[in-house]
Legacy VTK file of the C-alpha trace (Angstrom):
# vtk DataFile Version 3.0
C-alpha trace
ASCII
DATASET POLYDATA
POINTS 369 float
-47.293 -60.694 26.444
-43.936 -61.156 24.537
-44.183 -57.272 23.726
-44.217 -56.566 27.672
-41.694 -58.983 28.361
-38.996 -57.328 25.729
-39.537 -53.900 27.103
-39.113 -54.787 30.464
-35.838 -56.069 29.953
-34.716 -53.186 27.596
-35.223 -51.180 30.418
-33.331 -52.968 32.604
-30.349 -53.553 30.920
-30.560 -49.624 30.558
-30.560 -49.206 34.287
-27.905 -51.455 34.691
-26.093 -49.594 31.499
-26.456 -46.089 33.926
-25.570 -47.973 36.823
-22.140 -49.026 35.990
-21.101 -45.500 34.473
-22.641 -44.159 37.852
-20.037 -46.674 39.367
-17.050 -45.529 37.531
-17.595 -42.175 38.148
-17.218 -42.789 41.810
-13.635 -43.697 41.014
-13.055 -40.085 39.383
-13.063 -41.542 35.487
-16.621 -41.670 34.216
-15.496 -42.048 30.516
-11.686 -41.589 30.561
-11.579 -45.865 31.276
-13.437 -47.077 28.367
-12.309 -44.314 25.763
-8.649 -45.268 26.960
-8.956 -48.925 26.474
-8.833 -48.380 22.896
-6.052 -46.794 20.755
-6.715 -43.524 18.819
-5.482 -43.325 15.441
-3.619 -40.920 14.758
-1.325 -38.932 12.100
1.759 -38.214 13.414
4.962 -35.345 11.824
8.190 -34.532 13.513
8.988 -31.378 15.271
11.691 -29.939 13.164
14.181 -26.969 13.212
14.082 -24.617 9.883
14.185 -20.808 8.719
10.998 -19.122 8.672
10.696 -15.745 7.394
7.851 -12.821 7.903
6.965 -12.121 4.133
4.563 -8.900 3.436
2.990 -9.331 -0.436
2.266 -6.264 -2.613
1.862 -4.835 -6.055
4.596 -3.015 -7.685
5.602 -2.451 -11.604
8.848 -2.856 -12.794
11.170 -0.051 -14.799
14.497 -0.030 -16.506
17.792 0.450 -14.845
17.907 3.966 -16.043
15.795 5.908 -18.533
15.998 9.638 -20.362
14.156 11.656 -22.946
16.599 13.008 -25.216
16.459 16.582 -26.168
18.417 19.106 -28.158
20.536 21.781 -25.682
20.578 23.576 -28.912
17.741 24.810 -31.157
18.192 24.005 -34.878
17.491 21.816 -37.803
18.139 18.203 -37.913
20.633 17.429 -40.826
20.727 13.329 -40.475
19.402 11.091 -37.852
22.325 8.355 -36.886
20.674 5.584 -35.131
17.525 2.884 -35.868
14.797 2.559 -33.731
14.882 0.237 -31.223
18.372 -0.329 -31.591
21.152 -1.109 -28.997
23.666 2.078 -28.442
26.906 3.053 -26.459
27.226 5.992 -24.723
28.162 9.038 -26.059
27.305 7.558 -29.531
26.053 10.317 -31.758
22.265 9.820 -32.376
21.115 13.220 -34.249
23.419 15.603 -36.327
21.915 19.541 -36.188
23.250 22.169 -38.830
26.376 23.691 -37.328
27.312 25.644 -40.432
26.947 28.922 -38.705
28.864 27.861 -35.455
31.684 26.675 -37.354
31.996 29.899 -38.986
31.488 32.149 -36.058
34.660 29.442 -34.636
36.786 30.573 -37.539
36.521 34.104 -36.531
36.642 33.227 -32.780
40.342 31.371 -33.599
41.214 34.124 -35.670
41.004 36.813 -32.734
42.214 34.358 -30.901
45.629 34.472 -32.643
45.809 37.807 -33.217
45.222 38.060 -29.572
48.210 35.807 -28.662
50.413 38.002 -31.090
49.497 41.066 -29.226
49.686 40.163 -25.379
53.410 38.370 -26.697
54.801 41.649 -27.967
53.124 43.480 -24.826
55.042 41.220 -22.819
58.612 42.070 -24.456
57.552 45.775 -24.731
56.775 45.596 -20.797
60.403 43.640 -20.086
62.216 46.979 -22.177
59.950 49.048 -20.236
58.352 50.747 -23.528
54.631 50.173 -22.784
52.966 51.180 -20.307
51.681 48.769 -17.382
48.447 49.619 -18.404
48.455 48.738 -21.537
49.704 45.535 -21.087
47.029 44.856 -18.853
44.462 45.795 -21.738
46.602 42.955 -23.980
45.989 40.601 -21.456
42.390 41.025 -21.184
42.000 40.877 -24.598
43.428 37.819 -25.028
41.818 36.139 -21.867
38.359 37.206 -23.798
39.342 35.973 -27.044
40.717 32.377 -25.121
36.710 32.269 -23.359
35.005 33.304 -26.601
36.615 30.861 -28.604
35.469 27.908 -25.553
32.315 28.901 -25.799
31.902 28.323 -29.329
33.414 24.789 -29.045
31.020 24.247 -26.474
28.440 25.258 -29.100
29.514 23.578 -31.793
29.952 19.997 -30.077
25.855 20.144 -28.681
24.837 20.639 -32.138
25.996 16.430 -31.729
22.802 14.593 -29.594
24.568 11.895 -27.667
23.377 8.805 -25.753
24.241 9.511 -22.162
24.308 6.206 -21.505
24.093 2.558 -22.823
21.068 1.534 -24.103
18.092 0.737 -26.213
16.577 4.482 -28.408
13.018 4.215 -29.087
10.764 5.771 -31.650
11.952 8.851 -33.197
9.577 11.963 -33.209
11.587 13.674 -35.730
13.185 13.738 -39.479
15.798 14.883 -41.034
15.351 18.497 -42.029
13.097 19.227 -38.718
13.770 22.008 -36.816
14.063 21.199 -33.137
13.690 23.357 -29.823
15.541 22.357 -26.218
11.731 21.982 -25.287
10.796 19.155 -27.363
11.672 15.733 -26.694
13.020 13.649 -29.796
13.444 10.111 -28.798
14.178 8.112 -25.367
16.500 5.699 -24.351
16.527 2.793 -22.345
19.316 0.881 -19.677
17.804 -2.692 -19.329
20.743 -4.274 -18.288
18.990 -4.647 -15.210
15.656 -4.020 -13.822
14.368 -1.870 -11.241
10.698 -2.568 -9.025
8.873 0.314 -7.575
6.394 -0.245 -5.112
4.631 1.634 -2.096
4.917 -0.106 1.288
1.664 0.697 4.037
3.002 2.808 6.669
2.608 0.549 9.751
5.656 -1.881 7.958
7.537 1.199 6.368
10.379 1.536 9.307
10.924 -2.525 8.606
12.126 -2.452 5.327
15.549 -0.578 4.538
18.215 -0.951 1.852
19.234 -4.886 1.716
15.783 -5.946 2.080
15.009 -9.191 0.316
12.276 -9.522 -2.351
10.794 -12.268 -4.629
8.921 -10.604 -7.766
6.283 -12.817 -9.508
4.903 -11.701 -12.804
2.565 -13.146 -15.525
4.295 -13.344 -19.115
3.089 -14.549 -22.298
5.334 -18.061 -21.820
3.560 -17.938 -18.235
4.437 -16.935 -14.450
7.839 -15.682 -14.180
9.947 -15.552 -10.963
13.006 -13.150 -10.124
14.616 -12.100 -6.856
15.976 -8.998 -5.672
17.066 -6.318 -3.184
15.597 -2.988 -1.968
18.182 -0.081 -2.540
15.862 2.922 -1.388
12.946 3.122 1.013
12.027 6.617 1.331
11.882 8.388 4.575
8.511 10.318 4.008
5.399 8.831 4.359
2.971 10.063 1.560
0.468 12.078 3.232
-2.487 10.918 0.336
-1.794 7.258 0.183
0.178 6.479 3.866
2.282 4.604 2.538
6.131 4.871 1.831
8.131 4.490 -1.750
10.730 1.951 -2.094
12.491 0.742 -4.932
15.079 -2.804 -5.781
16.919 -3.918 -8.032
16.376 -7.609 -9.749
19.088 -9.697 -10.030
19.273 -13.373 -11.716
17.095 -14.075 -14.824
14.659 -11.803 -15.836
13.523 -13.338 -19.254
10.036 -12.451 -20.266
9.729 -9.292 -17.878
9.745 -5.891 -19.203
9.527 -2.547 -17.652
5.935 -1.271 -17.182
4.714 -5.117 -15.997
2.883 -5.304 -13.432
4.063 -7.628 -10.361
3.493 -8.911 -7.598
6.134 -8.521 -4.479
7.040 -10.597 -1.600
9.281 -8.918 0.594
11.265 -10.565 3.598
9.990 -8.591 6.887
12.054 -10.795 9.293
13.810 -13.483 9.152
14.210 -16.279 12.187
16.644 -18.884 11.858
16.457 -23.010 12.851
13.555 -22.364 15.287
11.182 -25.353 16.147
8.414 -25.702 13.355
5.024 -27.634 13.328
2.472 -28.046 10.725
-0.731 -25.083 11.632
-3.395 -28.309 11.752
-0.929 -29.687 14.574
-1.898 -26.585 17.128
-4.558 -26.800 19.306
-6.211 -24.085 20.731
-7.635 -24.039 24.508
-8.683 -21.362 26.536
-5.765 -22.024 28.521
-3.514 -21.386 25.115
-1.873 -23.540 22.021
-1.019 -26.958 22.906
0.377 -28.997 20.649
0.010 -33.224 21.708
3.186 -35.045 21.426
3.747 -38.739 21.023
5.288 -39.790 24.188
6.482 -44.465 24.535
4.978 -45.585 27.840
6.126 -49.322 27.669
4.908 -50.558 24.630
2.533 -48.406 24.107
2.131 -44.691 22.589
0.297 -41.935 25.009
-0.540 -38.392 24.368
1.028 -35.723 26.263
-0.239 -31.808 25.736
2.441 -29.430 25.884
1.449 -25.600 26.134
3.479 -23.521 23.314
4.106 -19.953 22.676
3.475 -19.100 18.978
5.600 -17.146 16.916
5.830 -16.469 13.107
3.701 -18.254 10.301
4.768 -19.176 6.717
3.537 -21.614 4.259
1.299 -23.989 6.685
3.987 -23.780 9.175
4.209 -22.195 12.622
6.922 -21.459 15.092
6.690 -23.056 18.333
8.381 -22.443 21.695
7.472 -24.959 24.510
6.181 -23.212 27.398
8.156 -25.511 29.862
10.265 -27.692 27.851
9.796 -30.872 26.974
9.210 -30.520 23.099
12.113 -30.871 20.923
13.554 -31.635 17.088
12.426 -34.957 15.627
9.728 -35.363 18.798
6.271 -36.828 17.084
3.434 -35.152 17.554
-0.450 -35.334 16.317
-0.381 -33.259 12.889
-3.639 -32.815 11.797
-7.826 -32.798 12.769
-6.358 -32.452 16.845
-9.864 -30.235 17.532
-12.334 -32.954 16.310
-10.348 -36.170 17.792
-11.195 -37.582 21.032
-8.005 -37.099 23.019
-6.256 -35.857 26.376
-3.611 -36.715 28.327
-2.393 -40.451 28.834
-4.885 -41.092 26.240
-3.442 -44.607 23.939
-2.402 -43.681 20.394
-1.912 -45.699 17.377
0.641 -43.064 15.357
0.181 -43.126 11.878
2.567 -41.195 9.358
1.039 -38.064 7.620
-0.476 -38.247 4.410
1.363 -37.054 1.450
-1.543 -34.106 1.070
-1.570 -32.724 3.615
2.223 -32.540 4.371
3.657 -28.681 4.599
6.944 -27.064 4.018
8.857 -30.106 2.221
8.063 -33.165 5.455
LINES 1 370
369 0 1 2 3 4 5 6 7 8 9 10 11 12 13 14 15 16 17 18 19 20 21 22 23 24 25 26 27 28 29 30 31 32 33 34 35 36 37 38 39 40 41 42 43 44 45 46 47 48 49 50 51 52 53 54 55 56 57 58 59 60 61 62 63 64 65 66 67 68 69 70 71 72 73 74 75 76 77 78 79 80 81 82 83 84 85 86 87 88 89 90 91 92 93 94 95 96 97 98 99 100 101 102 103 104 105 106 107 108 109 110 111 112 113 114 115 116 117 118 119 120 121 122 123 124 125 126 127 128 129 130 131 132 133 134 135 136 137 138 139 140 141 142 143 144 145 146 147 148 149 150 151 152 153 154 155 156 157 158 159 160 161 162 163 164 165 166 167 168 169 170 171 172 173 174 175 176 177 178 179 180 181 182 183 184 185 186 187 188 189 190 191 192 193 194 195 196 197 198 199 200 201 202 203 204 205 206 207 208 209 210 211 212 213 214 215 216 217 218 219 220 221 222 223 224 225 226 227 228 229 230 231 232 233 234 235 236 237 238 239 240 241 242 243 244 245 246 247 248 249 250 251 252 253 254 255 256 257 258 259 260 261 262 263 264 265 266 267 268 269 270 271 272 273 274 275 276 277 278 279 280 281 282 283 284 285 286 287 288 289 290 291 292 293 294 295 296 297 298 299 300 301 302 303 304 305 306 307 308 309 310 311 312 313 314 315 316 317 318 319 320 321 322 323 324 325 326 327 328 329 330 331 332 333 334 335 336 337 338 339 340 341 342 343 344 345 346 347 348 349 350 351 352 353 354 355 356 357 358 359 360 361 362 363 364 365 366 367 368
């Protein structure tokens, strides 16, 4: 009998229960009036103005500033090697010494026709003024001594590439040959090294190729024994060709700032600057809602004493670090305006809905808020 009794009265205070929603949703607000009498909590951020910039990441590996093989012009054997390896040299410092014993005398003989030469167009000359040589043979004088004056160049040439010079400032490396060697122009005997600076060279995919162009910025990260190193730089060539077997264009910067720890053949990894947009309106990405009728974002509007939400329909724009660009559809969205900053799709709110703002927690705060 008790059982019976119980049930009965469940039941009815379950009719009663449907009733009253029944009744309110006469009025238009079936649940809006009782989910409204209470306050949501809520974590709030400011809408806040900041440079964003459109960042494309890729693989690269760095190289010196400049770089040769050095070679011998001249064949011939090596009489002394002037340098260490691995040493620091000027340029035009003499690095390998080759026999010039034979040039030097074939430049003896060269000077001595040379002279002789010099005597012989000078009497020419005074025999021509007292008219007692002919024109043509004064012209024969001349040649001879405008031969002599070339063949006697030419051996100074000679002589001073039997000196191998660094063509620039550097660092040599290993030496692949002694003294007493005999070298060809077609063998390389050591290399040298600018690493005053360092250079990156990367491909870029075609479809972003036409957006990078000399002054590009780039931010090179690479792993060193002491740990991740960071330098930044500018692109001085992006090629005009797109490579036909990888699509994808070649491009080259220079680092600037410390480079400690990096070394050319590292690999890297690149972040260049794509585009760059300057104090536009920022959010954090959890603060974005998305509708079928497009982003909102719900701002913390005062109504009296209390706090209300209000959806405002935005227009996104670029994305960087867990922020987004935001442009109000209609207004009414500003710098330092609150609005809800995170879990928006799971809470229970729309618009005139009571808030109870709370600030963001430190983890989950983007972009330095």
């Amino acid at each position: 009998m008790r059982m019976t009794t119980l049930r009965t009265c469940l039941a009815l205070a379950g009719v009663s229960t449907i009733l009253l929603l029944a009744g309110c949703g006469k009025k238009g607000g079936a649940v809006a009036p009782v989910i409204g009498a209470q306050k949501q909590p809520v974590e709030v951020t400011e809408v806040t103005r900041r440079d964003l910039a459109e960042t494309l990441s890729l693989v690269g590996s760095l190289a010196p500033n400049e770089t040769a093989q050095i070679r011998a012009e001249i064949s011939g054997q090596v009489r002394s090697v002037l340098f260490n390896e691995g040493e620091q040299v000027v340029k035009d410092q003499v690095l390998f010494q080759l026999d010039d014993a034979e040039l030097r005398a074939q430049l003896a003989q060269a000077e001595a026709r040379f002279h002789l030469a010099t005597l012989n167009l000078k009497r020419s000359e005074n025999l021509t003024e007292a008219q007692s040589m002919s024109q043509a043979e004064a012209d024969r004088m001349r040649s001879e001594y405008s031969s002599a004056e070339a063949e006697l160049q030419l051996l100074r040439v000679r002589l001073a590439k039997m000196e191998i010079k660094a063509p620039f400032a550097g660092t040599v490396g290993a030496r692949t040959i002694s003294p007493g060697d005999y070298v060809t122009a077609a063998a390389p005997i050591t290399t040298i090294d600018d690493l005053s600076r360092l250079k990156i060279d990367f491909q870029v995919p075609e479809r972003f190729a036409s957006r990078v162009n000399p002054g590009s910025r780039i931010e090179v990260r690479a792993q060193t024994p002491a740990g991740e190193t960071r330098a930044t730089g500018e692109v001085y060539f992006a090629s005009s060709v797109i490579d036909r077997s990888t699509r994808s264009s070649q491009v080259k910067g220079y680092l600037s700032g410390e480079t400690r720890g990096l070394r050319p053949g590292m690999f890297a990894n690149i972040d260049i600057v794509l585009q760059l947009r300057k104090g536009v309106l920022t959010v954090p990405e959890g603060a974005i809602l998305t509708l079928p009728a497009g982003p909102q974002v719900v701002a913390v509007r005062q109504q009296g004493a209390d706090y209300v939400a209000d959806f405002v329909s935005v227009q996104l724009g670029l994305r960087e670090k867990g922020l987004v660009e935001i442009t109000p559809v209609k207004g009414g969205l500003d710098e330092k305006q609150r609005v809800v900053a995170a879990g928006v799709g799971a809470l229970v709110l729309f618009p005139g809905a009571k808030l109870d703002p709370r600030p963001l927690r430190e983890e989950f705060r983007v972009g330095g808020d």
